[in-house]
N, CA, C, O and CB atoms as a CASP TS submission, in Angstrom:
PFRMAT TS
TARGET T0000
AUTHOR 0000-0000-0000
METHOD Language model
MODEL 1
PARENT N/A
ATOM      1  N   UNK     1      28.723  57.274  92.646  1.00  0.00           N
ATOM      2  CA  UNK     1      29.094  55.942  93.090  1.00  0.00           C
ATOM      3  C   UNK     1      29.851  55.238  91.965  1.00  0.00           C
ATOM      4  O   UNK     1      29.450  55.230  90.801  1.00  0.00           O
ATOM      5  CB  UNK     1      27.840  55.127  93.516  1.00  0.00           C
ATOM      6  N   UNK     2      31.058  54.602  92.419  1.00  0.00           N
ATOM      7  CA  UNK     2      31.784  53.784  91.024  1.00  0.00           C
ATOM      8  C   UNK     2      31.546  52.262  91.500  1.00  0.00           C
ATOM      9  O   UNK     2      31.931  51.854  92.596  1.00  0.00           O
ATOM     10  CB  UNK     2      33.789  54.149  90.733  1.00  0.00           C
ATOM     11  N   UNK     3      30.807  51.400  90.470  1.00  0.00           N
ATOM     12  CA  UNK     3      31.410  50.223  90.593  1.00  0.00           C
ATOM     13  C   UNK     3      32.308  49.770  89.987  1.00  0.00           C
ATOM     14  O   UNK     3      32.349  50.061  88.791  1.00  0.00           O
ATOM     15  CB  UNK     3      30.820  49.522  90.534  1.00  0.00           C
ATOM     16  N   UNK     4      33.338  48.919  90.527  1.00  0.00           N
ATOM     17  CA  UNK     4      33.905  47.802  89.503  1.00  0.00           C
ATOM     18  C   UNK     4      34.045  46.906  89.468  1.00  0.00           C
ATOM     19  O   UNK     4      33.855  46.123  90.399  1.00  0.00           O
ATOM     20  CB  UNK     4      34.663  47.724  89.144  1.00  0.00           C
ATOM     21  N   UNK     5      34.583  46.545  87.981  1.00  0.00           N
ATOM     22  CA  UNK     5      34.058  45.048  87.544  1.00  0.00           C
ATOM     23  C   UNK     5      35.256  44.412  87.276  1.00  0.00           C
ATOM     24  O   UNK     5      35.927  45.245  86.667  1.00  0.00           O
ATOM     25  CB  UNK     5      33.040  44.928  86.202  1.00  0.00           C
ATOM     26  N   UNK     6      35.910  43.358  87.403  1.00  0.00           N
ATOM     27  CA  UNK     6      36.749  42.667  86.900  1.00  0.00           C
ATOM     28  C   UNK     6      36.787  42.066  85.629  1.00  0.00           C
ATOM     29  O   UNK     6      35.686  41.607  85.326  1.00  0.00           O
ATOM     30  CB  UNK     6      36.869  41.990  87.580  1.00  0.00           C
ATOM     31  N   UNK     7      37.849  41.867  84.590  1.00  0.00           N
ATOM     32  CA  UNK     7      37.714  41.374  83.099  1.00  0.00           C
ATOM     33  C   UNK     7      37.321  39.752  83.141  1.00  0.00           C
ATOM     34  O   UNK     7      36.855  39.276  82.106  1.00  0.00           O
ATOM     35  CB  UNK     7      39.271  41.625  82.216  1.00  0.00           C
ATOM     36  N   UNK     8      37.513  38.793  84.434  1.00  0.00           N
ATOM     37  CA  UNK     8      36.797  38.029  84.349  1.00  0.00           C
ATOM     38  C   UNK     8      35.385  37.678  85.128  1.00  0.00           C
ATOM     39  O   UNK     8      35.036  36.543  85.452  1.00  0.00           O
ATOM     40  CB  UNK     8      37.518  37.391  84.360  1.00  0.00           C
ATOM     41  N   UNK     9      34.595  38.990  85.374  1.00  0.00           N
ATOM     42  CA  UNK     9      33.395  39.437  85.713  1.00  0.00           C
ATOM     43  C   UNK     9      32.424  39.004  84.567  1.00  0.00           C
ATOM     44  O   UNK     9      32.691  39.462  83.456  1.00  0.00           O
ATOM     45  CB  UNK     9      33.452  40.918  85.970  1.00  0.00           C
ATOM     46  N   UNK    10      31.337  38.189  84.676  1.00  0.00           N
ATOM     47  CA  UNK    10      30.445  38.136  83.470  1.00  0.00           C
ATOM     48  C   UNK    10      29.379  39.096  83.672  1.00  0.00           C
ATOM     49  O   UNK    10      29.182  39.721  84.714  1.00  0.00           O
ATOM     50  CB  UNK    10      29.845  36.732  83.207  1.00  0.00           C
ATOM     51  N   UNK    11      28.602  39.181  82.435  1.00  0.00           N
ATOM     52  CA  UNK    11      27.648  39.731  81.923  1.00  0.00           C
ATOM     53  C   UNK    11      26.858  39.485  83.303  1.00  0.00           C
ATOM     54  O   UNK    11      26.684  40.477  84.011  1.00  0.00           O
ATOM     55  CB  UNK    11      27.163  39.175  80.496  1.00  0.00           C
ATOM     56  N   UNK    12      26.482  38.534  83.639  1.00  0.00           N
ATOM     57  CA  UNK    12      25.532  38.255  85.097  1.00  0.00           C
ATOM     58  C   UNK    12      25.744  39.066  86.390  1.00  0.00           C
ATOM     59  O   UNK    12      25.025  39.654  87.198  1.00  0.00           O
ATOM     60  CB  UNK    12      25.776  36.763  85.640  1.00  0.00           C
ATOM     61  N   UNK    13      26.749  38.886  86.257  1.00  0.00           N
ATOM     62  CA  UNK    13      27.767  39.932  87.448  1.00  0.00           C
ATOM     63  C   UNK    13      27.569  41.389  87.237  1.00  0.00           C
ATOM     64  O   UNK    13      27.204  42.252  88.034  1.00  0.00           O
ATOM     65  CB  UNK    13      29.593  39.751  87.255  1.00  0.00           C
ATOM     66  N   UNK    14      27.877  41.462  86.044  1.00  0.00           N
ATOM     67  CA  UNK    14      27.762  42.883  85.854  1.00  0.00           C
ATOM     68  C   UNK    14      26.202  43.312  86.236  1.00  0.00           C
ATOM     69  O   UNK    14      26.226  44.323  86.938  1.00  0.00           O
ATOM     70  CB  UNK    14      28.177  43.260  84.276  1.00  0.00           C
ATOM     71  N   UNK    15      25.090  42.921  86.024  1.00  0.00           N
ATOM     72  CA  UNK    15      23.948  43.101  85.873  1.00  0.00           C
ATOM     73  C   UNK    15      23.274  42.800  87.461  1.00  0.00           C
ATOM     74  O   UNK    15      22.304  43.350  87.982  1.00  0.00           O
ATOM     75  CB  UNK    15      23.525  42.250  84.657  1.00  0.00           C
ATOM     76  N   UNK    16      23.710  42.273  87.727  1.00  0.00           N
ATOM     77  CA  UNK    16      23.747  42.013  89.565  1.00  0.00           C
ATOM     78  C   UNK    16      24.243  43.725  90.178  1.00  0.00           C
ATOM     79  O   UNK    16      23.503  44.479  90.809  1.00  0.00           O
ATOM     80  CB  UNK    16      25.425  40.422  90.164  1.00  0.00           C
ATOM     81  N   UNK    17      25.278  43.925  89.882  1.00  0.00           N
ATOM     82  CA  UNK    17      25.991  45.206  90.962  1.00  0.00           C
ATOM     83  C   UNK    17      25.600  46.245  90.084  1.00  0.00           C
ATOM     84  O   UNK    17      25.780  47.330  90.636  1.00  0.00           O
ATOM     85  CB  UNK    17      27.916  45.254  91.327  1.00  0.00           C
ATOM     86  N   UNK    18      25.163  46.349  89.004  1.00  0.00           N
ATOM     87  CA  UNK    18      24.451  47.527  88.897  1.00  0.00           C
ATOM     88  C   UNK    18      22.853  47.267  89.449  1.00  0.00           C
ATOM     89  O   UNK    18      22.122  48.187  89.815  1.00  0.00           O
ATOM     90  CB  UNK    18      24.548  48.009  87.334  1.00  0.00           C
ATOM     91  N   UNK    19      22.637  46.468  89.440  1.00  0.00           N
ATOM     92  CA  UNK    19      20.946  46.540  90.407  1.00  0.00           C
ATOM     93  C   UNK    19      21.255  46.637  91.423  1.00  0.00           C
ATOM     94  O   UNK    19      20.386  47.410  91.826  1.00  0.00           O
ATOM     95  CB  UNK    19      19.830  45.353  90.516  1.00  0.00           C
ATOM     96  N   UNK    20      21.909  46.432  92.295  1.00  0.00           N
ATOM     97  CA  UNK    20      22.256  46.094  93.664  1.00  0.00           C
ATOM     98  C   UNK    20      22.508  47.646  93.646  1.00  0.00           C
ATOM     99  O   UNK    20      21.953  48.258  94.559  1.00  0.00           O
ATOM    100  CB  UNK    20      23.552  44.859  94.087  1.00  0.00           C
ATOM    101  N   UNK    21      23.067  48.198  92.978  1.00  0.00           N
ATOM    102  CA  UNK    21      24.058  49.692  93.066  1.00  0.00           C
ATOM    103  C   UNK    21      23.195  51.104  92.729  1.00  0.00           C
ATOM    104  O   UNK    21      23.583  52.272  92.713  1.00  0.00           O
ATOM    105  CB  UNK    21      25.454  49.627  91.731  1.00  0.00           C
ATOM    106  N   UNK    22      21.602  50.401  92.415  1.00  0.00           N
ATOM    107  CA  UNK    22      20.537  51.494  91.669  1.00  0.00           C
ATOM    108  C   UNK    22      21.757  52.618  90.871  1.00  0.00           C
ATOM    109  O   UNK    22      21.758  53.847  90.933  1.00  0.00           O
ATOM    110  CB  UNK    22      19.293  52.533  93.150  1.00  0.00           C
ATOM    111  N   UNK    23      22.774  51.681  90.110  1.00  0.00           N
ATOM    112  CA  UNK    23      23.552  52.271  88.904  1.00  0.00           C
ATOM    113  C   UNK    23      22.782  51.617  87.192  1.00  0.00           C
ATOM    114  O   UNK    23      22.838  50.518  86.640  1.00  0.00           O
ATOM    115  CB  UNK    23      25.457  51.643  89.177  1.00  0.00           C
ATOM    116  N   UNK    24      22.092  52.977  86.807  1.00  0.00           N
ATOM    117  CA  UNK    24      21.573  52.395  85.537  1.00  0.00           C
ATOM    118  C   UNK    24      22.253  52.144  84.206  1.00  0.00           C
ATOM    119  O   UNK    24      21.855  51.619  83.166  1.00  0.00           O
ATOM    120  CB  UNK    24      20.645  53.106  85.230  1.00  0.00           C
ATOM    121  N   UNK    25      23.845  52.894  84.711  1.00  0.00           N
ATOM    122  CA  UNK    25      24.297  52.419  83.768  1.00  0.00           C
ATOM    123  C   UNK    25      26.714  52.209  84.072  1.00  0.00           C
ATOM    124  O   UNK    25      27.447  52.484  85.023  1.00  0.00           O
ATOM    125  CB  UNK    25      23.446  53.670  82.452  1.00  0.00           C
ATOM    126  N   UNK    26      26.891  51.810  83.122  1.00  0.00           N
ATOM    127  CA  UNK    26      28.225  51.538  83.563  1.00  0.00           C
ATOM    128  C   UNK    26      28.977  51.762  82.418  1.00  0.00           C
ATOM    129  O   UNK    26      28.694  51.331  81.300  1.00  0.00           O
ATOM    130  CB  UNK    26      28.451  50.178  84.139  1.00  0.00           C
ATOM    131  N   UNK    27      30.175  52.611  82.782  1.00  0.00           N
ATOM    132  CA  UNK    27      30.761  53.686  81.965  1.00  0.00           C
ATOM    133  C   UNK    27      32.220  52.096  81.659  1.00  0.00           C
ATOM    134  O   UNK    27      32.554  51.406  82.622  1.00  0.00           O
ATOM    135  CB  UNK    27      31.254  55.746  83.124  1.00  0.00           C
ATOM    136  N   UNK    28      32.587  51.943  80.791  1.00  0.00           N
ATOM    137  CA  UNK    28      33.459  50.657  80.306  1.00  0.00           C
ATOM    138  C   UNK    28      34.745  51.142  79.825  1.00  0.00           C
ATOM    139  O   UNK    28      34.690  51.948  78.896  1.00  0.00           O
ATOM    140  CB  UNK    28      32.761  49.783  79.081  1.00  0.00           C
ATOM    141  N   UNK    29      36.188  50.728  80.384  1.00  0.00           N
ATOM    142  CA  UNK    29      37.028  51.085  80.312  1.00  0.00           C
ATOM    143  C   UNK    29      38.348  50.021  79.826  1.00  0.00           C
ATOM    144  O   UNK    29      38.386  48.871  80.262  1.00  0.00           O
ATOM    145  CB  UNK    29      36.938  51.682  81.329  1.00  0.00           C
ATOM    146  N   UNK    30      39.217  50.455  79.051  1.00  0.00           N
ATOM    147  CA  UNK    30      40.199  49.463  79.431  1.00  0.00           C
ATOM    148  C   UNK    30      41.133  49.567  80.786  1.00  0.00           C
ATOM    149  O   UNK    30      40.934  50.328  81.733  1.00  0.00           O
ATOM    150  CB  UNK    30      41.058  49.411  78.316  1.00  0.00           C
ATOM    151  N   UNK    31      42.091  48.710  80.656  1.00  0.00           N
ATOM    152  CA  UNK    31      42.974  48.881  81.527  1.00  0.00           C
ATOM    153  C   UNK    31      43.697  49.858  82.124  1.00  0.00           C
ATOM    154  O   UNK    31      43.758  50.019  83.343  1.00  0.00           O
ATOM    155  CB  UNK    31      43.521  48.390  81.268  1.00  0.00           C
ATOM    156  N   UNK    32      44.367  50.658  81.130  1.00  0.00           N
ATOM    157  CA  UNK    32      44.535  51.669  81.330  1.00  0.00           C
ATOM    158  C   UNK    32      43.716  53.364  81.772  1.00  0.00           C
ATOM    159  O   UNK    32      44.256  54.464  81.886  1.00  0.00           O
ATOM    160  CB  UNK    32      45.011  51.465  80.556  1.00  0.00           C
ATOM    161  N   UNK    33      42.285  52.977  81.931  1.00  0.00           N
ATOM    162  CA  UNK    33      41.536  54.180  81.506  1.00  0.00           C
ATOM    163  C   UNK    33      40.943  54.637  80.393  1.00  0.00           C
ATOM    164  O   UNK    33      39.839  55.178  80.448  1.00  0.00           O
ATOM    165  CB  UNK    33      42.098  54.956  81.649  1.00  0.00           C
ATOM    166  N   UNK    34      41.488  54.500  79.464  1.00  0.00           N
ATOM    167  CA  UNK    34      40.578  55.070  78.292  1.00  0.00           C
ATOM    168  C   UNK    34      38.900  54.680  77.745  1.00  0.00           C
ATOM    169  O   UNK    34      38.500  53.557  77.437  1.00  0.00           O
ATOM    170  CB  UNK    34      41.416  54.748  77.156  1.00  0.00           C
ATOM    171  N   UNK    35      38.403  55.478  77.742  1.00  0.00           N
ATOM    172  CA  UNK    35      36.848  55.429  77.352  1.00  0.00           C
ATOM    173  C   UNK    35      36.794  54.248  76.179  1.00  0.00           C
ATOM    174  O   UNK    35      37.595  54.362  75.252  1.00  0.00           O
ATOM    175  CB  UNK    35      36.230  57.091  76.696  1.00  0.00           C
ATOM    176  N   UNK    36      36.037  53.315  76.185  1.00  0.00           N
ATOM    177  CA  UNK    36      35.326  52.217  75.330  1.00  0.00           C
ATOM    178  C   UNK    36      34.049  52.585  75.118  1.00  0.00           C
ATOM    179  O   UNK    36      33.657  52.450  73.958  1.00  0.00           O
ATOM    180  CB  UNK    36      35.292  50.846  75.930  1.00  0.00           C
ATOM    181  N   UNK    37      33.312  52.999  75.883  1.00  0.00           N
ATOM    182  CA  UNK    37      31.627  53.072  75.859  1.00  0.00           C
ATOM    183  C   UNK    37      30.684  53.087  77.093  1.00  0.00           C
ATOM    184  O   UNK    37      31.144  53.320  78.212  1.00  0.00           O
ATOM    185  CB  UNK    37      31.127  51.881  75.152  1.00  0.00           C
ATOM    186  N   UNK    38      29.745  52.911  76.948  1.00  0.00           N
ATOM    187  CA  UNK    38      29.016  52.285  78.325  1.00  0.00           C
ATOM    188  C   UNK    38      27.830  51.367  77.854  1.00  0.00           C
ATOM    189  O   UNK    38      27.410  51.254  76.703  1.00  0.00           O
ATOM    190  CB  UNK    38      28.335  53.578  79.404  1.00  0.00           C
ATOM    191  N   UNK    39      27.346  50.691  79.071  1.00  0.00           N
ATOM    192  CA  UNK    39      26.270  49.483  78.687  1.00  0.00           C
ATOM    193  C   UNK    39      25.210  50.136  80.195  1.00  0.00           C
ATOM    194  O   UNK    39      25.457  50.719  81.250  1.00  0.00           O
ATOM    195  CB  UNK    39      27.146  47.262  78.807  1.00  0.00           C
ATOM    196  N   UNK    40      24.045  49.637  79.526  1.00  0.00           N
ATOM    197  CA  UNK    40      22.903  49.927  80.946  1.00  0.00           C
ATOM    198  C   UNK    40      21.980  48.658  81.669  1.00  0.00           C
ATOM    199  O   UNK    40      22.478  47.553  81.884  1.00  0.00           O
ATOM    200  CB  UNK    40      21.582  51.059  80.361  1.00  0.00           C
ATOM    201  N   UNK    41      21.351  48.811  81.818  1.00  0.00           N
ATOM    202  CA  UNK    41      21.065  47.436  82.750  1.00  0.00           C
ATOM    203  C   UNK    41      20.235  47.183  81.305  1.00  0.00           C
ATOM    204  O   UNK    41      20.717  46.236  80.683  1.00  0.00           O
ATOM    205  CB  UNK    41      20.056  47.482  84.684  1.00  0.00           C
ATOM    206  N   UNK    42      19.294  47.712  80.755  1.00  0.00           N
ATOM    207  CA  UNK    42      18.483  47.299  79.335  1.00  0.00           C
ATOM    208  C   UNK    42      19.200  46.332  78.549  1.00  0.00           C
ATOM    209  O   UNK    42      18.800  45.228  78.180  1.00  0.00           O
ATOM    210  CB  UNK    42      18.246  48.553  78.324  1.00  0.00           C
ATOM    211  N   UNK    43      20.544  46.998  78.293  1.00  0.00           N
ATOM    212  CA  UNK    43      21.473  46.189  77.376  1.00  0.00           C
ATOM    213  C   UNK    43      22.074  45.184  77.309  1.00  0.00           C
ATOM    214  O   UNK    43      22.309  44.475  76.330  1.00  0.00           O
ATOM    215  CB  UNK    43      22.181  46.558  77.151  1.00  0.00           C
ATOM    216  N   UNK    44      22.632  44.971  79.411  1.00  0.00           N
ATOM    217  CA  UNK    44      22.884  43.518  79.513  1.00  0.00           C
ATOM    218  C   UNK    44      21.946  42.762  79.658  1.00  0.00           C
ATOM    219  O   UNK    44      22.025  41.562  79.397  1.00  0.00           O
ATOM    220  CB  UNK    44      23.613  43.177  80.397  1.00  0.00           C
ATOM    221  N   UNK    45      20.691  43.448  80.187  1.00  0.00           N
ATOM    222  CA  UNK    45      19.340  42.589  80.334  1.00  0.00           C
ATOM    223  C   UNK    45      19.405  41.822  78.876  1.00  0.00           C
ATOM    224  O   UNK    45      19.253  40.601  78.839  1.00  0.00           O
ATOM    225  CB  UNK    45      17.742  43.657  80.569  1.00  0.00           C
ATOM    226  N   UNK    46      19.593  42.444  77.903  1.00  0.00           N
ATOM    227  CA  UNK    46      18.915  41.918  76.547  1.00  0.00           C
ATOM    228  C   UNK    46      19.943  40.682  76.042  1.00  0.00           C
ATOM    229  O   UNK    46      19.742  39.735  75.281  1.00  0.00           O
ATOM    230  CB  UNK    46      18.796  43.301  75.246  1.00  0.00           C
ATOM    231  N   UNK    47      21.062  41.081  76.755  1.00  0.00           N
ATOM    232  CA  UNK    47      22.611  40.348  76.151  1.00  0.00           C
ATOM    233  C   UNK    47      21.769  38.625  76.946  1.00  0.00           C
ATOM    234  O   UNK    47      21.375  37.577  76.434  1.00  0.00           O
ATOM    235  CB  UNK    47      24.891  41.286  77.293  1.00  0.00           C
ATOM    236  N   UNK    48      21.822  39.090  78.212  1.00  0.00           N
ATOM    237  CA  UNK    48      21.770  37.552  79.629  1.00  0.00           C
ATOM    238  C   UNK    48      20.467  36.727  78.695  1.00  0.00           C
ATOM    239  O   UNK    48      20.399  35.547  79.039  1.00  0.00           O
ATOM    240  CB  UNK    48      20.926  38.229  82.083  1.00  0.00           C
ATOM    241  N   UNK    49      19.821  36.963  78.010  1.00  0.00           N
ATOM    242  CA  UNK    49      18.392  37.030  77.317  1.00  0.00           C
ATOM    243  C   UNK    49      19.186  36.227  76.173  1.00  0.00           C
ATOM    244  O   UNK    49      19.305  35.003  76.214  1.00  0.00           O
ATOM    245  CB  UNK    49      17.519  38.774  76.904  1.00  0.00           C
ATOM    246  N   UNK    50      19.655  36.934  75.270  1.00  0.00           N
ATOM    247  CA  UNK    50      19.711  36.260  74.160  1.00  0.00           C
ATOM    248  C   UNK    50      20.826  35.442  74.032  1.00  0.00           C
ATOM    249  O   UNK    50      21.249  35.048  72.945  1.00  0.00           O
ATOM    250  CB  UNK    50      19.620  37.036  73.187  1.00  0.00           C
ATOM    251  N   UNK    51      21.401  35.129  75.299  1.00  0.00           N
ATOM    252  CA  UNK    51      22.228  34.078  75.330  1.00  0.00           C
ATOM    253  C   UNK    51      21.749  33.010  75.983  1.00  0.00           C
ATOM    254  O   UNK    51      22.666  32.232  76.247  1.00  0.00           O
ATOM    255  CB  UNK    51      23.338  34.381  75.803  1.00  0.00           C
ATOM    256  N   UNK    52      20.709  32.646  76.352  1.00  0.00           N
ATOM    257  CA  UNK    52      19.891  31.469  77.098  1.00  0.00           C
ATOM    258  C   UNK    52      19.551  30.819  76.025  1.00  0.00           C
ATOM    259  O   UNK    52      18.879  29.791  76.112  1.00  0.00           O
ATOM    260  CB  UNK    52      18.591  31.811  78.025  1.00  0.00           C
TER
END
């Protein structure tokens, strides 16, 4: 299953459609394709967290 996310998609968003998507994690790309990394629901969990 692919989701995607738009560059003005937040952290909240993101963390929404991967629960919604039972996707534990999300492979992060630029524009073009090339590999950046990935983030998992733990990680934005911790991000949505320490930005309150």
């Amino acid at each position: 299953m692919t989701v995607d996310l738009q560059p003005e998609d937040t952290l909240q968003d993101a963390l929404t459609v991967m629960l919604q998507s039972s996707v534990g994690m999300a492979v992060i790309t630029d524009r073009k394709g090339k590999y950046l990394g990935c983030c998992t629901i733990e990680s934005l969990a911790k991000l949505i967290m320490s930005d309150r």
